[in-house]
N, C-alpha and C positions, 0 to 999 in steps of 0.2 A: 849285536844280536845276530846269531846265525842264521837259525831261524824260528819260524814266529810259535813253532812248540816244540819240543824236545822228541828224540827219539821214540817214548815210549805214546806218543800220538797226544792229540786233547782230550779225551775224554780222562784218561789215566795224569795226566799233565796238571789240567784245569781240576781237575776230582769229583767232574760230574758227569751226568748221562741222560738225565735227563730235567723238564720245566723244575723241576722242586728242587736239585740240585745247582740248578744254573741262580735261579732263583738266590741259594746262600751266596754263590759267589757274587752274585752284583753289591751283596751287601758288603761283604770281604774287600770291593774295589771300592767301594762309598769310603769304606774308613780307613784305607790304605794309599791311596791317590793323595798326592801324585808319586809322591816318593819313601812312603813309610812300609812296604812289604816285606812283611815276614813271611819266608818261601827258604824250607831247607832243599836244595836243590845240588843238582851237580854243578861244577863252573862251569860258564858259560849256559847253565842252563837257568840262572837265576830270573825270579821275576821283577818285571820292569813297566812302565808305565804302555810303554808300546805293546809288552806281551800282555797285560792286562784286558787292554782293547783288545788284542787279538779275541781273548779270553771271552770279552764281553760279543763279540763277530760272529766265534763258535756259536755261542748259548743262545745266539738268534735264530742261525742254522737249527739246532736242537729243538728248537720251541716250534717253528714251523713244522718241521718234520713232523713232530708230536701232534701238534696242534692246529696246523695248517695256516696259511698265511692269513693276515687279519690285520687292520688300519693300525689298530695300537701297534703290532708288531712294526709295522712300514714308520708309526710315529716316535716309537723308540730307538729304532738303526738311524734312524734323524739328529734323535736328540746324542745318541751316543758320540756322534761324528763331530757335533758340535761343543761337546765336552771334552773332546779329546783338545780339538783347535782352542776351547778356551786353559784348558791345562799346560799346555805347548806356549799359549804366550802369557802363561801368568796369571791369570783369572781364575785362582782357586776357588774363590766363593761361588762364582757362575759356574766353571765347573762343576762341582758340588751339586749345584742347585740339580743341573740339567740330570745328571745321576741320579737325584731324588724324584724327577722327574718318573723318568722312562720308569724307574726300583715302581712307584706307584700305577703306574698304565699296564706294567707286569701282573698285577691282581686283574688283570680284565682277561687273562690269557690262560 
């Protein structure tokens, strides 16, 4: 990966802009993760589990700005970080879990 989003920036990249948009895409990573994305992209721009989290990094960014920072916020870049590390060594179901996780603490924001 070149880098962590393509030329035309994240908002056009990822296909959101803002909480209700970021929102679909965590769903999009829930059922995609770790390695089932469907992403018509240019080469090298294709998505991937690392770009995904990028994905999910952005739309934290996004919901702050929007929404201003907030514990659930701080408890879901938590749980993100630690879904990535259980995807990375194999732990699809905890994976999983923790995605379903933060997808739910997202309704407090």
């Amino acid at each position: 990966m070149t880098s962590p989003f393509p030329k035309d920036g994240p908002a056009v990249y990822f296909g959101f802009h803002d909480v209700h948009g970021f929102k679909d895409y965590v769903g999009y990573v829930i059922l995609s993760a770790p390695d089932q994305f469907d992403w018509n992209a240019d080469p090298g721009e294709e998505m991937d589990l690392d770009r995904a989290f990028v994905g999910l990094r952005y739309g934290f960014d996004v919901a702050a700005k929007e929404k201003g920072e907030s514990r659930a916020l701080e408890e879901c870049r938590k749980l993100v970080e630690e879904a990535l590390e259980d995807y990375r060594k194999g732990r699809e179901r905890e994976g999983v879990h923790r995605l379903q996780q933060m997808d739910a603490l997202l309704l407090q924001i």
